[in-house]
C-alpha angles and dihedrals in degrees: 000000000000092000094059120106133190122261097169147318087304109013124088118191123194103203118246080233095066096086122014095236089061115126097177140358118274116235131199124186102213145119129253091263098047086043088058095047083066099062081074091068138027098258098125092049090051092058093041078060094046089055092069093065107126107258105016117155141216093346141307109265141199120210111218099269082058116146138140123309136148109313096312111062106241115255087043131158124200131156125184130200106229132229087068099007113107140230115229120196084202090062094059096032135217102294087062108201080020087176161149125257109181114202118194121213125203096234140082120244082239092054082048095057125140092003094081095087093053089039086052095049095049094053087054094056095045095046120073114226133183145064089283099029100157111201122226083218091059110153137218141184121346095001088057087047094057095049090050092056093030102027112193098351081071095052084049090050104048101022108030082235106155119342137268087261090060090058095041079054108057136078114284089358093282087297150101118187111223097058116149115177081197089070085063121106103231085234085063093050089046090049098045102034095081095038110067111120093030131123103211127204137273105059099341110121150159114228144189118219139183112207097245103186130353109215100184102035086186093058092041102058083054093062097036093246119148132162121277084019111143105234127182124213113208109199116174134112141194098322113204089345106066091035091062089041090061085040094056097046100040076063101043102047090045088065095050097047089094085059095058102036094252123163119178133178089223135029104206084080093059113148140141133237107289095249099046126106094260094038094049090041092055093044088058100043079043097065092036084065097040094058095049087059088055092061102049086059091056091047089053092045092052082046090055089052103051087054093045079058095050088052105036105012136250106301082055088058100040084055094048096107131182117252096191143287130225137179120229099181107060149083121240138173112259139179101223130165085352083305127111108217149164106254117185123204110192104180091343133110133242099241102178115182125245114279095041111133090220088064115085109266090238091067111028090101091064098029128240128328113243136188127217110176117201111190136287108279094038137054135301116214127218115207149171134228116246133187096268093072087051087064110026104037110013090255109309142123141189115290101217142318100309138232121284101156126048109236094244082057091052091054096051089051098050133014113234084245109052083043088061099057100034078071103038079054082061096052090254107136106223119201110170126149080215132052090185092057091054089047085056092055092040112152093246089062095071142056127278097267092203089063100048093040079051098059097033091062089034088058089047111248108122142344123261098237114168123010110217123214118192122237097169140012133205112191131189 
C-alpha cells in the first residue's frame, strides 16, 4: 500500500519503478475505504504481477470491486500489443464469457402481484441449477460444434430458442470469429455438451427483479426500462467446458514459456505471444467457449421465458425482450488508441461509448448497456458506457459488487437457512438446491455496490441508468 500514489480523486497508480519486472505502472480506480479493504488480500500484488506480461501496454488496471483471484486479480484489466504481446488464460479465468444477460417484461412488479411466488418457483424448475445440472437440450456432435462457431444464433436456427432480436442485442453479436471446435480437448467437449441451458453453482443466478428507480430516463427508454417494470438478471458462463479449456491451456502454455523467453513471478499467468501457435490455438479454443456460453444464456432465457408463459400467458413471454448481454470474463481483439490489441477482462465489463458501431444501433446514441450485479439481498445497477472508459480503461467497467469476504468466511458468519428466510422476511423469493451454497453468496460478502457504481460514474466510466431491486432469487 505504501507504493501507491495518488492520480486523482479516484485513480491509484503503483510506479513501473516499484519492482524491476515491471513493464508498466499498475493502476486501481477506488476510493480511500475500498483501498483499505485490500490490504486484507494480495490483489494489488496480483496486478503488480500482471504488470510484468510481455507487451502490456499503458498499465494494468483494477477496476473498484477488485480482489484476489488466480494469477490475475479479479476485476483486472490488461491489454497487449501483438505481434510480441502475449494472451493469458489467467487473465480471462476459468468460466470463460462468465456474464449478464437482462431480460425486460412487460409487466409491473405490482401487475405481477401475488404470482411471484409461483413465477419464482417455475423458473426454478426449468432451469437447471447446481455444480452437476445436466440439460435435457444437451448436445452432441455436429449440433455442439455449431454452437461452439455460431453460439446462440445456431440454437435460434435449429431449435426456434430465443429470436433474431436476442442475438442483434448481445455483445458481439453472440459471436467471436476465430472459433475452432478442433482446438477443443475431447474432456471439454465431454464436460460442456450436457450442460447447455444450465445455471451452475458458486455466484451464478437467476433473479427477479422490479426496476426501483431509473437515474438517466433517456437511457432508459433506449433500453425499455420504466419504473415498477419486473426485470430478470441471467448470470451464468461456460460451465465444464470453459473451465477444461483454461485447464488445458494454463498447462500447455507453462510448458512453452522456456521456448519464448518468458519469465514470470507467478505461474499461474502463464500465457504465449498472441500469434504463436499456443497463443492462436487458445484463442480459438477460447471463442468457441465464449460463444457457448452464450448459448447457454439464450437456452436459459428461452427457458425464462417458457416459465414467465406458464405463469402469465403467451402475450407475457413474447414481450419478454432482451435488454443486452454482455461477458465479463474473456480476450478479445480491440482497436484502442489506433492500436489493435489483446485486451483481457477478467471480472470486468466491456463499457463502449455512444457512437461506437459494436454497440446495437438502437442504443449508439446513449452508449452500451452495462450490468453491474450487487448481491441477493441489494441492488443491481444498469449503465451505460461513456467516453471516459474509451480513454482511461479501454472500455471497460467494474462486473459487480466484489468479494470482501471468502466464502468459507461467509459460512462461519450465517447458516443457508437463517439466510432464507432472512430474505424471504424482506419479500425476496429464494429457490437453491444448497443451502450451503446461499450461505456462501450471502449480501454481507460483498462490497457495498452503491459505493463501487459510484466510483465507477464519478471516474467517468459509465452512467448509472436503472437501479434493480430483487424479488426473487434462484441460486446453483
Amino acid at each position: 500500500m505504501s507504493e501507491l500514489r495518488r492520480v486523482d480523486e479516484l485513480l491509484w497508480e503503483i510506479p513501473a519503478s516499484a519492482r524491476p519486472d515491471m513493464r508498466v505502472p499498475a493502476r486501481v480506480f477506488a476510493d480511500a475505504e475500498l483501498l483499505e479493504a485490500l490490504q486484507g488480500d494480495r490483489s494489488l500484488e496480483q496486478l503488480k504481477d500482471v504488470a510484468t506480461l510481455p507487451g502490456i501496454v499503458d498499465a494494468a488496471l483494477a477496476m473498484p470491486d477488485v480482489h484476489q483471484g488466480y494469477g490475475f486479480p479479479v476485476g483486472g484489466v490488461a491489454a497487449t500489443e501483438p505481434p510480441d504481446g502475449v494472451v493469458s488464460p489467467g487473465g480471462v479465468g476459468y468460466d470463460i464469457n462468465c456474464g449478464v444477460r437482462l431480460l425486460a417484461a412487460p409487466f409491473t412488479a405490482e401487475e405481477l402481484g401475488g404470482r411471484r411466488e409461483r413465477l419464482v418457483h417455475e423458473i426454478s424448475r426449468a432451469v437447471p441449477a447446481g455444480a452437476g445440472g445436466e440439460s435435457s437440450l444437451g448436445l452432441r456432435g455436429g449440433l455442439l460444434d455449431e454452437v461452439l462457431v455460431e453460439g446462440p444464433r445456431a440454437l435460434v436456427r435449429r431449435g426456434g430458442i430465443g429470436t433474431e432480436e436476442d442475438v442483434e442485442l448481445t455483445e458481439s453479436r453472440g459471436r467471436l470469429p476465430g472459433a475452432a471446435p478442433e482446438s477443443l480437448s475431447e474432456r471439454a467437449r465431454e464436460r460442456g455438451g450436457p450442460q447447455l441451458g444450465t445455471l451452475g453453482s458458486g455466484n451464478h443466478f437467476v433473479e427477479v427483479q422490479r426496476v426501483d428507480g431509473v437515474h438517466h430516463p433517456e437511457a432508459a427508454r433506449a433500453f425499455g426500462l420504466g419504473e415498477g417494470q419486473v426485470t430478470v438478471l441471467i448470470h451464468s458462463g461456460s460451465r465444464g467446458l470453459g473451465h477444461q479449456v483454461c485447464t488445458d491451456f494454463v498447462k500447455r502454455m507453462d510448458a512453452a514459456l522456456g521456448r519464448y523467453g518468458i519469465r514470470l513471478p507467478d505461474r499461474q499467468l502463464s500465457c504465449a505471444p498472441v500469434t504463436s501457435a499456443e497463443g492462436r490455438d487458445y484463442l480459438a479454443a477460447m471463442a468457441a467457449a465464449a460463444n457457448f456460453a452464450w448459448g447457454n444464456r439464450q437456452a436459459i432465457a428461452h427457458r425464462v421465458r417458457e416459465a414467465v408463459r406458464r405463469v402469465l400467458g403467451a402475450a407475457a413471454a413474447e414481450g419478454t425482450r432482451q435488454v443486452y448481454d454482455v461477458a465479463h470474463n474473456v480476450a478479445k481483439l480491440e482497436r484502442h488508441h489506433d492500436r489493435e490489441l489483446c485486451v483481457h477482462r477478467k471480472g470486468a465489463t466491456r463499457a463502449f461509448a455512444a457512437g461506437s458501431t459494436e454497440i446495437p444501433e438502437r442504443y449508439r446514441r446513449v452508449g452500451q448497456p452495462v450490468f453491474i450485479p450487487g448481491s441477493m439481498g441489494t441492488a443491481s445497477y444498469v449503465l451505460a458506457g461513456r467516453p471516459g472508459a474509451m480513454e482511461r480503461s479501454f472500455g471497460t467497467v467494474c462486473h459487480g459488487a466484489g468479494r470482501s469476504m471468502s466464502r468459507t468466511g461467509a459460512r462461519k458468519r450465517v447458516k443457508g437457512a437463517e439466510l432464507r428466510r432472512q430474505l424471504e422476511d424482506r419479500g425476496i423469493s429464494v429457490r437453491s438446491p444448497s443451502n450451503r451454497g446461499l450461505a456462501e453468496e450471502a449480501p454481507f460478502a460483498y462490497k457495498d455496490v452503491e459505493r463501487v457504481v459510484g466510483i465507477v460514474e464519478r471516474a467517468g466510466l459509465a452512467v448509472r441508468v436503472a437501479r434493480l431491486r430483487p424479488i426473487g432469487v434462484i441460486k446453483g
